[in-house]
C-alpha positions in Angstrom: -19.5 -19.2 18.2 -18.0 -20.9 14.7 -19.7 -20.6 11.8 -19.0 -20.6 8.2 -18.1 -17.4 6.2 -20.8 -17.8 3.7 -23.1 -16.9 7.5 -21.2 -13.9 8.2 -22.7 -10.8 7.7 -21.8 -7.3 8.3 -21.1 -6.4 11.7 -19.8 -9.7 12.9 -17.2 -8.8 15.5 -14.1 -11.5 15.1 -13.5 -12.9 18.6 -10.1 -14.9 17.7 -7.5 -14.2 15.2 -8.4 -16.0 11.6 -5.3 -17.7 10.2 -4.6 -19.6 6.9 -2.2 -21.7 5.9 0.8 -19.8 7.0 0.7 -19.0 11.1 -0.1 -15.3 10.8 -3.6 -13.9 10.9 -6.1 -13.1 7.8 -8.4 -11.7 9.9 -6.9 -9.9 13.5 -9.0 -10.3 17.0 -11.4 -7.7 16.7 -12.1 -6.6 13.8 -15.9 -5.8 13.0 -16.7 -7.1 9.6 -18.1 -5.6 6.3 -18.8 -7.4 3.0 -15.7 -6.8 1.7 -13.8 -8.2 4.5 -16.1 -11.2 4.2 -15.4 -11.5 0.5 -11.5 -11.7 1.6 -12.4 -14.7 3.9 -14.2 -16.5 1.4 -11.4 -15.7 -1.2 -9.1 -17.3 1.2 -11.1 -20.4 1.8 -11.5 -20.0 5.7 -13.4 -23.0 6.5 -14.4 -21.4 9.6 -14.3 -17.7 11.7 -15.4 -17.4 15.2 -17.0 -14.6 15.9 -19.1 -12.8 18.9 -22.9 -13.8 19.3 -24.0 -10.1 19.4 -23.0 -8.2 15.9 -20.8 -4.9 17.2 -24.2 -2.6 17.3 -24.8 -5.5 20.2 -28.1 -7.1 18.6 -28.2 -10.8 18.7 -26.2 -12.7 15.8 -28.2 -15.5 14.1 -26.3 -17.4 11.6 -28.1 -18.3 8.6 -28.0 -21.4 6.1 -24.3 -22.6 4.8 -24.1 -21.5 0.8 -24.8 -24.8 -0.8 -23.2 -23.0 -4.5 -20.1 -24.6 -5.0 -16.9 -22.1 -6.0 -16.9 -22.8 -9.3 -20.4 -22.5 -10.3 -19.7 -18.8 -8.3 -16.6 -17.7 -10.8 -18.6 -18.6 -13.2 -21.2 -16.5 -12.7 -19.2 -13.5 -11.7 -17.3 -14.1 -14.9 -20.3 -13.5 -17.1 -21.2 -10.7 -14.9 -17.8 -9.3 -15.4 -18.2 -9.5 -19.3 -21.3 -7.6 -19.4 -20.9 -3.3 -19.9 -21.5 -1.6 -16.7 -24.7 -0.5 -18.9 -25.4 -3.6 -19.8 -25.2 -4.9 -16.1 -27.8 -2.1 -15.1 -30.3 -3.1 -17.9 -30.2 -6.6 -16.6 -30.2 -5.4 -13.0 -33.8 -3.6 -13.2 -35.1 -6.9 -15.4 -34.2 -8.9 -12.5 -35.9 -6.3 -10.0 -39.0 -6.4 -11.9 -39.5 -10.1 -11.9 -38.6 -9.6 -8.1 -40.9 -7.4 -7.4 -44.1 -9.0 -8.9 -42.8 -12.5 -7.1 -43.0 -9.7 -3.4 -46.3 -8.5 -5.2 -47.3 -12.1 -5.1 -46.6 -13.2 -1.4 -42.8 -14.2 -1.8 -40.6 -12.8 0.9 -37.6 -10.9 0.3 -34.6 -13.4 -0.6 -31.6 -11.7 0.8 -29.1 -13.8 -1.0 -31.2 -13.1 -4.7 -31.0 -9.2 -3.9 -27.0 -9.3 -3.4 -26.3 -11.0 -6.3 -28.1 -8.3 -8.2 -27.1 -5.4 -6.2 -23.5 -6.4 -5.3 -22.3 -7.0 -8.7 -23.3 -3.1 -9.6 -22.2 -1.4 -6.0 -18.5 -3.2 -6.7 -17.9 -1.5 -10.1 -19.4 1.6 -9.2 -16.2 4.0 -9.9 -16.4 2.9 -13.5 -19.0 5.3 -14.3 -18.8 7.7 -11.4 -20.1 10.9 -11.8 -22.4 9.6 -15.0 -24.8 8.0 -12.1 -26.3 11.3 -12.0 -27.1 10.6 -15.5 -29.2 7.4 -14.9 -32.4 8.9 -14.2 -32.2 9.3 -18.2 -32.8 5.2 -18.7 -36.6 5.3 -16.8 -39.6 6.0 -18.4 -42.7 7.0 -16.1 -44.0 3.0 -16.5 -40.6 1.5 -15.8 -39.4 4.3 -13.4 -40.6 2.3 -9.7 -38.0 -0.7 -11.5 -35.5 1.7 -11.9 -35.5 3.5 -8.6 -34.4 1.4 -6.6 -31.6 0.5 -8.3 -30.2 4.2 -9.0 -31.3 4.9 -5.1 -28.7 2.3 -4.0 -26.2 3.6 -6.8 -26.3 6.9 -6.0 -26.5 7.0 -2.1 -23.6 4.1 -2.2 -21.2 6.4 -4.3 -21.9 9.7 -2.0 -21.1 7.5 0.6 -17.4 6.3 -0.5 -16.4 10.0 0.2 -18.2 10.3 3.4 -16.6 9.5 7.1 -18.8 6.1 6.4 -17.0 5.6 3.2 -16.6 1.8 5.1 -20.2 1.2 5.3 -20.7 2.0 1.3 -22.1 -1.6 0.7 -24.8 -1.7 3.2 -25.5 2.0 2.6 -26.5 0.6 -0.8 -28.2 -2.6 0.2 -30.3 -0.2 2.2 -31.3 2.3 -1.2 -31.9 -1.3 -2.9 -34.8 -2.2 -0.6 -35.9 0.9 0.6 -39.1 0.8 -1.6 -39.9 -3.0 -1.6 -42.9 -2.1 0.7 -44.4 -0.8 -2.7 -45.4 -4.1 -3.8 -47.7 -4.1 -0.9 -50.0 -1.1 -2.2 -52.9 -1.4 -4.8 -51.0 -1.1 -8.4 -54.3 0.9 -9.4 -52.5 3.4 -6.7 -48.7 3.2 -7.8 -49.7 3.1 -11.6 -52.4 5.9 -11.2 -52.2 8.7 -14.1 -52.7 12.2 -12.9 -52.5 13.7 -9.0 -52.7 11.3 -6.2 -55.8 12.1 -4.1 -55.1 12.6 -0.6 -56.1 8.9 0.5 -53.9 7.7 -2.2 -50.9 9.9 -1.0 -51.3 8.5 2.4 -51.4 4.7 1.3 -48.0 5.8 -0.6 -46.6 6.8 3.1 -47.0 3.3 4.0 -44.7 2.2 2.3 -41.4 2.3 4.4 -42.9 0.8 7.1 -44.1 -2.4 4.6 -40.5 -2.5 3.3 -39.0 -2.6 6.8 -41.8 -5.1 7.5 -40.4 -7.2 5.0 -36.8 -7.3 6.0 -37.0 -7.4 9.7 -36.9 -10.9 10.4 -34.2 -11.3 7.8 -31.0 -12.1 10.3 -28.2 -11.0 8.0 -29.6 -7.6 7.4 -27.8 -5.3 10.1 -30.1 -3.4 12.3 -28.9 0.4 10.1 -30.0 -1.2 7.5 -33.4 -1.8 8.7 -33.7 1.5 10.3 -32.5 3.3 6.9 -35.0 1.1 5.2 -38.0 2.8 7.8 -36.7 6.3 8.1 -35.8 7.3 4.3 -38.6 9.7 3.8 -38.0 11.1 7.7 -36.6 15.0 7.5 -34.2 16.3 10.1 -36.6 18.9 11.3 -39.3 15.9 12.1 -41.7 16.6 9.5 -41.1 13.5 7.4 -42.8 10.2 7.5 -43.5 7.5 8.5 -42.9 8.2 12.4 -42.1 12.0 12.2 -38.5 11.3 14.2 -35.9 14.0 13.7 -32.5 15.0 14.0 -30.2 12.3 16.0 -32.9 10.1 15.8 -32.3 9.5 12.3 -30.0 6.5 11.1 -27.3 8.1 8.9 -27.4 5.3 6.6 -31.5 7.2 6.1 -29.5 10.2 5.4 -27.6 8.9 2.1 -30.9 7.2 1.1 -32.9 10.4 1.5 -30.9 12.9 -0.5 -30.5 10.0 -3.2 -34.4 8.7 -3.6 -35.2 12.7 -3.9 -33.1 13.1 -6.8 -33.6 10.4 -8.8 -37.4 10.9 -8.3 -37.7 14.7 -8.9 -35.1 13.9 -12.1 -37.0 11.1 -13.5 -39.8 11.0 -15.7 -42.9 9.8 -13.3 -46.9 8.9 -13.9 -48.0 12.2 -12.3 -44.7 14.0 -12.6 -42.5 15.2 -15.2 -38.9 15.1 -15.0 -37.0 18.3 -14.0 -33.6 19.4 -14.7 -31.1 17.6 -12.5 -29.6 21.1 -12.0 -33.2 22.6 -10.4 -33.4 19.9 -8.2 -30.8 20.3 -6.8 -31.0 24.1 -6.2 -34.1 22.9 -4.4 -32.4 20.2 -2.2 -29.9 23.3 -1.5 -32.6 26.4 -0.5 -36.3 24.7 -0.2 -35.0 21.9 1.9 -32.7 23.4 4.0 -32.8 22.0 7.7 -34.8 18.7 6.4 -31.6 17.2 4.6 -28.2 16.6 6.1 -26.4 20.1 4.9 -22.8 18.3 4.6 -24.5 15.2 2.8 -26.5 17.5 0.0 -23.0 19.9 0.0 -20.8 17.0 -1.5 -24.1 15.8 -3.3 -24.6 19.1 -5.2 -20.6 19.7 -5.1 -20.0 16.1 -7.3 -22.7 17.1 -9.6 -21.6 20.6 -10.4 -17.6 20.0 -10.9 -17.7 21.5 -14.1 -14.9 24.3 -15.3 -15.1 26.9 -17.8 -15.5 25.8 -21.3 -18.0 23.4 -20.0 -20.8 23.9 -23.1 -24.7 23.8 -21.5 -28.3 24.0 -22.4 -30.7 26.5 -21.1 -33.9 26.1 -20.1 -34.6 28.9 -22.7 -33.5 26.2 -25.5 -30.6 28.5 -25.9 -26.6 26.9 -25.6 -23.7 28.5 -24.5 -20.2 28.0 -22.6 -19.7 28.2 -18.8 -17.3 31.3 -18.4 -17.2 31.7 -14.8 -18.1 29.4 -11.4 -18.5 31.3 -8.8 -18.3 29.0 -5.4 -21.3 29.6 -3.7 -23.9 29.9 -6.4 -22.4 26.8 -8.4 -25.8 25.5 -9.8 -25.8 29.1 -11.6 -22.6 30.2 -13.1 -22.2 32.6 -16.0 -22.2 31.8 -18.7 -21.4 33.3 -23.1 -24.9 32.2 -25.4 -23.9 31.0 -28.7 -25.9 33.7 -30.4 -24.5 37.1 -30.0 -22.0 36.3 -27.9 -23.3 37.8 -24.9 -22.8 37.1 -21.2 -24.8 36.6 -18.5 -25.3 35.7 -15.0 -28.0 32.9 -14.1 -27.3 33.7 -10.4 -28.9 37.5 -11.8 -31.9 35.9 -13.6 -33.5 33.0 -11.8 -35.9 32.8 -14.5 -33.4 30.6 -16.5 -31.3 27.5 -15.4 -29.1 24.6 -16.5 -31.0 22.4 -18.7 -28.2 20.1 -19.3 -24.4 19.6 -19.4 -23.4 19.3 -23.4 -19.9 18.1 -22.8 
């Protein structure tokens, strides 16, 4: 079929080379498409692409609606996007999130084309802050945390997947963190905003929600189908004792994979209604030991081993108030190097006394 390359979406498989004005191809016979090869289409003004009518993971292809925004009016709004900080962008991105969720709160159904343009902008400047995203959990406060979320869920699990074998599926990686907890608008906000300990009714109305978020996108045809299925099985564990369908091992999407390692983070490092935030370096000691054979080991190795690429001279906060100046890494413990304290000059080992940690990186 021919359709226009505003209705791509990823997973399209190209069934005849795409030419331009010269005779050789854009686009080869072929190729399965991602965003950014559909960005290079639309760059190039392809008036048409004709593609398969199954995507390449064989589920049918429906083509949605031609963009009616004219090329212009789209510079010109990724111009003013491009002048904002990457800060800046953020802020603006979890304004737009909130009105978007009270508008799903209210009955509106997810508007696939309104969550790129919020998403998209962030996931394509991504390296300029890099390792700082582990940071981000820092902007939230427990009443604008849910807001926040979703946007650092994509952020992270996008960036650990750039230096993953699925480095090529980065954006829809993302997409998936983005809407992995729209289903939330669907519980009672007594529920979600509740002070104190969930009771164990309220915990199990929380569960519901990945399969209300993957209610919402299902029917939305330019969604691939790992998407959806990382969208469902984010809060399912490798050793089947997740929710919301208790599926383990292969039966888990790897895009659920990124999703999961990233949601846990952000959450157990964020400051929460009913939970305080923890040291980014104790969480991840916990994603390393306590949930070992739930995660994907690889997937939490290069988590933890991005977080922790600090050298000696690196200066740190204790959890004991006290600061000091990481001395030595040792590879396998490197959540718990040793390290000199400022006052008396003394050396110790945090891998030796498990009663203190990293509080936070200094400089």
């Amino acid at each position: 079929m021919k359709v226009h390359p505003s209705q791509l979406i990823p997973g399209c498989l190209v069934i005849k080379d795409v030419k331009g004005k010269t005779n050789r191809p854009i686009m080869q016979k072929n190729t399965v498409l991602d965003e950014e090869l559909i960005e290079i289409l639309q760059k190039f003004l392809v008036k048409e692409v004709e593609v398969s009518p199954r995507l390449s993971e064989g589920t049918p292809f429906i083509p949605g609606k031609v963009s009616k925004q004219k090329p212009t009016e789209k510079r010109e709004s990724q111009k003013d996007k491009a002048a904002l900080s990457y800060h800046e962008l953020y802020l603006d991105a979890v304004d737009q999130y909130k009105h978007m969720f009270h508008d799903w709160q209210n009955g509106k159904n997810v508007n696939i084309t309104n969550v790129r343009q919020l998403i998209n902008p962030l996931l394509e400047r991504i390296d300029e802050v890099g390792l700082s995203l582990y940071n981000f959990h820092q902007n939230s406060t427990k009443d604008d945390y849910l807001y926040h979320h979703s946007i650092v869920t994509s952020l992270l699990a996008a960036f650990l997947a750039k230096k993953s074998p699925y480095k090529n599926e980065w954006m829809q990686i993302g997409t998936a963190g983005f809407l992995a907890d729209c289903g939330m608008a669907k519980i009672d906000e007594q529920i979600v905003k509740k002070e104190g300990t969930l009771t164990s009714e309220e915990y199990e109305e929380i569960k519901k929600h990945p399969v209300l978020s993957y209610r919402l996108v299902e029917k939305i045809p330019s969604l691939s189908q790992g998407i959806k299925l990382a969208i469902l099985q984010h809060h399912e564990r490798l050793d089947r004792s997740g929710y919301p369908l208790g599926v383990g091992g292969d039966k888990i999407h790897p895009y659920a994979r990124f999703i999961a390692i990233s949601d846990i983070y952000h959450a157990m490092t964020s400051e929460r209604i009913y939970q305080p935030q923890q040291s980014p370096f104790k969480v991840i000691e916990e994603m390393v030991y306590e949930q070992f054979g739930k995660l994907d080991h690889p997937l939490v190795q290069s988590f933890v081993s991005s977080l922790t690429n600090f050298g000696t001279g690196t200066r740190v906060r204790l959890s004991n108030q006290q600061q000091a100046e990481i001395v030595f890494v040792e590879v396998n413990y490197p959540t718990r190097p040793m390290v000199r304290l400022d006052t008396g000059d003394k050396v110790i080992s945090l891998k030796d006394d498990q009663s203190i940690y990293i509080d936070e990186i200094l400089t």
